[in-house]
C-alpha positions in Angstrom: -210.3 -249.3 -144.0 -212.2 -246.3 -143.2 -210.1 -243.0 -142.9 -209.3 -241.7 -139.6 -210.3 -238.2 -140.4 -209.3 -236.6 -137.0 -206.2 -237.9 -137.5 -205.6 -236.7 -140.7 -206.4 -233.0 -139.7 -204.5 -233.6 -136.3 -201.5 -233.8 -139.1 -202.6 -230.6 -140.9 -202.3 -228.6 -137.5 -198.9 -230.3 -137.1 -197.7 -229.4 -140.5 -199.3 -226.0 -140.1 -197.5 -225.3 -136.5 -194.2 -226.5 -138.6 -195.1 -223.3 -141.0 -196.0 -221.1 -138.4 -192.4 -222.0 -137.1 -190.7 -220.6 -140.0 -192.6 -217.8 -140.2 -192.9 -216.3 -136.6 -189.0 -214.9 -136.7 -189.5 -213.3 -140.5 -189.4 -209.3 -140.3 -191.8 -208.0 -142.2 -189.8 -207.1 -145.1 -188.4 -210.8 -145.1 -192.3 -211.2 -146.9 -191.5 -209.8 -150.0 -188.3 -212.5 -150.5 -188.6 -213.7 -153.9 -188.9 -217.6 -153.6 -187.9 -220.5 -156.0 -191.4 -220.2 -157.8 -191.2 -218.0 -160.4 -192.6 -214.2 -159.5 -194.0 -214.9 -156.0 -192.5 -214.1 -152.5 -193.5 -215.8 -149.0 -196.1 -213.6 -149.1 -198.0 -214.6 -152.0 -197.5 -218.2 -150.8 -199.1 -217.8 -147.7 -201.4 -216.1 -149.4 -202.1 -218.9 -151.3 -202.7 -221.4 -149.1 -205.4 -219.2 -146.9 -207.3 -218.9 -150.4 -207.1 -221.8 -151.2 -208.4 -223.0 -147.7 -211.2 -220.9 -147.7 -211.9 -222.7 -151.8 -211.6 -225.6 -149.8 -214.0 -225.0 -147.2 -216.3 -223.7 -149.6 -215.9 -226.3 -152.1 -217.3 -228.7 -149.1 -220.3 -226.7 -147.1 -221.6 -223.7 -150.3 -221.1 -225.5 -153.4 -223.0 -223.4 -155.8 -220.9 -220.7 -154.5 -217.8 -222.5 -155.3 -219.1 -223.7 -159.1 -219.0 -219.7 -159.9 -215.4 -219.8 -158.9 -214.6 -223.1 -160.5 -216.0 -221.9 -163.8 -213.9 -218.9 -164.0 -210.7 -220.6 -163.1 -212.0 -222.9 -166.1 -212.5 -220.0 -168.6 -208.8 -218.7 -167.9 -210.1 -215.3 -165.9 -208.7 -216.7 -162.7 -205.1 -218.6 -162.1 -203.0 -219.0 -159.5 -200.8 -216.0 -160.3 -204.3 -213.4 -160.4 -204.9 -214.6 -157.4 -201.5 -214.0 -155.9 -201.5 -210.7 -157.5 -204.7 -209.5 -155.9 -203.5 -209.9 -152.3 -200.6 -208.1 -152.8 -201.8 -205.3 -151.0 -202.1 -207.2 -147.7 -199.1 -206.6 -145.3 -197.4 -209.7 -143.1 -200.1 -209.3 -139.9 -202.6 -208.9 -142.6 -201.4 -212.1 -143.9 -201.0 -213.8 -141.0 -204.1 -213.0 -139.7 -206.0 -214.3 -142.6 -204.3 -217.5 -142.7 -204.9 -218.3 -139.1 -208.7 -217.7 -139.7 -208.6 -219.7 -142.9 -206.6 -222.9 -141.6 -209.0 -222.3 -138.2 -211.8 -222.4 -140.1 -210.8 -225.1 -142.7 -210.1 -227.7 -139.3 -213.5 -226.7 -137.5 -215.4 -227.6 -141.0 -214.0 -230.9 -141.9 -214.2 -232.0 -138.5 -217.7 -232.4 -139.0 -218.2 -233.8 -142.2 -218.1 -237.4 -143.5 -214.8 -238.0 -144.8 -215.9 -240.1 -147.4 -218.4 -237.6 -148.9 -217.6 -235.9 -152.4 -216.8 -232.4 -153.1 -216.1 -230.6 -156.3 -212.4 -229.3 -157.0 -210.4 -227.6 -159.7 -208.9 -230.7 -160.8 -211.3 -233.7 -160.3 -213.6 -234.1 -157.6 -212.6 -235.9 -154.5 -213.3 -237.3 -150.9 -213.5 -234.4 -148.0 -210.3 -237.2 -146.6 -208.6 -236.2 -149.9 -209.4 -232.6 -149.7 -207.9 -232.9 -146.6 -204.8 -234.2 -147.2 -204.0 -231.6 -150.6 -204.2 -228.9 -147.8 -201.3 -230.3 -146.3 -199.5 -231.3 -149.0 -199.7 -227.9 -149.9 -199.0 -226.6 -146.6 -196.1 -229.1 -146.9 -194.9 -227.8 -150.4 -195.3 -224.1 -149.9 -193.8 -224.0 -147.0 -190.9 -226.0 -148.5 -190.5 -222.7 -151.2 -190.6 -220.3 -147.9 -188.0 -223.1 -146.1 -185.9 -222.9 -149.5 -186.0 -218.9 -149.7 -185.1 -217.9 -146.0 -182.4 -221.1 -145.4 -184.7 -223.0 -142.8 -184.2 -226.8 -142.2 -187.2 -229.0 -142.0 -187.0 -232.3 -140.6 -188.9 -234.6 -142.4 -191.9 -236.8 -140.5 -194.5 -239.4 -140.9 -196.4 -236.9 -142.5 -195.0 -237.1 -145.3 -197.0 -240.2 -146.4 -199.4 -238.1 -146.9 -198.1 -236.5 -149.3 -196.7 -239.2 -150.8 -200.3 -241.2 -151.4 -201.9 -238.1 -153.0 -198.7 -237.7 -155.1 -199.3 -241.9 -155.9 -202.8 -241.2 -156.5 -202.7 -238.7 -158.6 -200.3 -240.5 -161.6 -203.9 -240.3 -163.6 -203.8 -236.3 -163.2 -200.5 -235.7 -163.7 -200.4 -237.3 -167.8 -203.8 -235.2 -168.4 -202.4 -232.4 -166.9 -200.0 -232.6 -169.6 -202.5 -233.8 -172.0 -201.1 -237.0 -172.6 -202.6 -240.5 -172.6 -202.9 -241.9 -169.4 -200.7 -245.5 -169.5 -202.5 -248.8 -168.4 -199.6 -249.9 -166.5 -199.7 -250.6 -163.0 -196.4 -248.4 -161.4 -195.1 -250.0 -158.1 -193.5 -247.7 -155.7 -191.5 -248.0 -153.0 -190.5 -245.5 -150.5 -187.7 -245.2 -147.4 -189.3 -243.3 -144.9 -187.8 -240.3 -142.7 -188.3 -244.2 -139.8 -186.1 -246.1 -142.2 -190.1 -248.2 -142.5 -190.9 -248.6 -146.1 -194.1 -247.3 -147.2 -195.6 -249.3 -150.3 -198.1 -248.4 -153.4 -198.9 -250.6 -156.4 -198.6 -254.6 -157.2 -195.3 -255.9 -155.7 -195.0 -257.6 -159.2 -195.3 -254.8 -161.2 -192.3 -253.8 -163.9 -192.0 -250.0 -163.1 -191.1 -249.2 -160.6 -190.5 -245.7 -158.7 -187.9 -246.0 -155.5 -185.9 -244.0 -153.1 -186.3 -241.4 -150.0 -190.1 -240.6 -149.5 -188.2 -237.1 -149.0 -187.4 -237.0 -152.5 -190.2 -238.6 -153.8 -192.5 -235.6 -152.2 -190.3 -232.7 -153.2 -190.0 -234.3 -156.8 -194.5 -234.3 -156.8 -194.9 -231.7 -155.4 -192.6 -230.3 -158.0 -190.0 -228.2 -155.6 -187.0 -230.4 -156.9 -186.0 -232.0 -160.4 -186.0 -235.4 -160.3 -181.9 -235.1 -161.1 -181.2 -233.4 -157.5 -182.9 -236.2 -155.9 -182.1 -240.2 -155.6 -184.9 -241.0 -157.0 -184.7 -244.2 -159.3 -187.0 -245.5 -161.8 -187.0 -248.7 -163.6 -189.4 -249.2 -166.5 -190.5 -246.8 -169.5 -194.1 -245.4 -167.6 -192.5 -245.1 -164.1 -189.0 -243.1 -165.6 -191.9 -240.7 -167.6 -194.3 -240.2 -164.4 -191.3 -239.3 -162.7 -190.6 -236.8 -164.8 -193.6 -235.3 -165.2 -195.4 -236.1 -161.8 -197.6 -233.3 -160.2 -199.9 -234.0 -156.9 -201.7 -230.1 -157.1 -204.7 -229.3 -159.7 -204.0 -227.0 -162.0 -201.1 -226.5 -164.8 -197.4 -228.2 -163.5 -195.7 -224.8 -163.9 -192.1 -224.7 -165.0 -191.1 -226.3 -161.4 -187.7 -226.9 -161.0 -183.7 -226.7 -162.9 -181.9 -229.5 -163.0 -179.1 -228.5 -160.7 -180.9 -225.7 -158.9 -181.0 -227.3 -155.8 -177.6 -229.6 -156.4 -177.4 -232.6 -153.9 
């Protein structure tokens, strides 16, 4: 079934609006709140993500232009945490300016392209769709850190499938990422959405299996929770190890989360 690509980035202007929410009423020195990931404050995450859109973007429409990028991320010169660093200087309407343009600019782009197409990434390449959908789950999981750090609530949504299917999808990336051989074993899972529907992945006959709140299952990929403050369940030897070292960004899993750092 062919993806519905304007609905997919009518949901990244939704989960961006949902940011925007939390960050209207910050002051200005709010910004430099350290947040749960090590060494970063809101602003480096929103830093982040208007980067990492423009990457996006330029991944898609100026390839050879991203390649130079992609090759010194590969060599070790660039990183998440250079990056952050470099932007530093930028102050909150600085920031927020950039990240309107970016997120602007990123939605304008992919509206035009063929969602199926290919485009090159820092983890494997994938479909503009798929591009798609890892800017909102990262809009989803960054703004989860900013949620964590100033107290905000989020209620979850539909959306969250979304995050959900590229944390599913990526169960190949997440053993590589930690250099381990990827198991040949199909992984059912089985999540209760925010509805009380229950989304599905995998052969209903599969052994492992993955199960619980599509809540948890998203903060738990995305890497913003240990698996232990969560409900997750997992039955089977592959499914109880993906669970525990699950990741749906590119990139190195970072230290992500204590056990007991964000106690149920």
């Amino acid at each position: 079934m062919p993806v519905d690509l304007a609905a997919l980035l009518d949901d990244l202007d939704a989960e961006t609006a949902a940011l925007r929410e939390i960050l209207e009423p910050l002051r200005d020195s709010d910004w430099q709140l350290a947040t749960p990931a090590p060494g970063w404050s809101i602003g480096d995450q929103v830093a982040h993500l208007a980067y990492f859109d423009d990457m996006a973007v330029s991944s898609a429409t100026r390839p050879e232009e991203f390649a130079a990028i992609q090759a010194s991320v590969a060599d070790g010169a660039e990183n998440p945490d250079t990056i952050a660093a470099r932007y530093r200087h930028l102050n909150p309407a600085q920031l927020r300016d950039w990240f309107g343009r970016a997120r602007a600019g990123l939605l304008a782009t992919f509206a035009g392209l063929d969602p199926s197409a290919r485009v090159p990434w820092f983890g494997p390449p994938m479909s503009v769709a798929s591009s798609a959908t890892a800017r909102l789950m990262e809009t989803w999981a960054h703004g989860q850190d900013i949620a964590d750090t100033t107290g905000s609530s989020r209620e979850p949504t539909a959306r969250l499938r979304h995050v959900a299917h590229i944390g599913v999808a990526a169960l190949p990336y997440s053993y590589a990422a930690q250099g381990l051989h990827v198991p040949d074993v199909p992984v059912r899972v089985e999540l209760t959405a925010p509805s009380d529907e229950v989304w599905t992945w995998g052969p209903d006959g599969a052994r492992d299996r993955v199960t619980g709140p599509a809540l948890d299952f998203c903060l738990v990929v995305t890497r913003r929770r240990h698996r232990a403050d969560t409900a997750m369940v997992a039955a089977g030897p592959v499914a109880d190890q993906w669970l525990s070292i699950a990741q749906s960004f590119a990139g190195p899993p970072g230290v992500g989360r204590l056990p007991g750092q964000f106690a149920r």
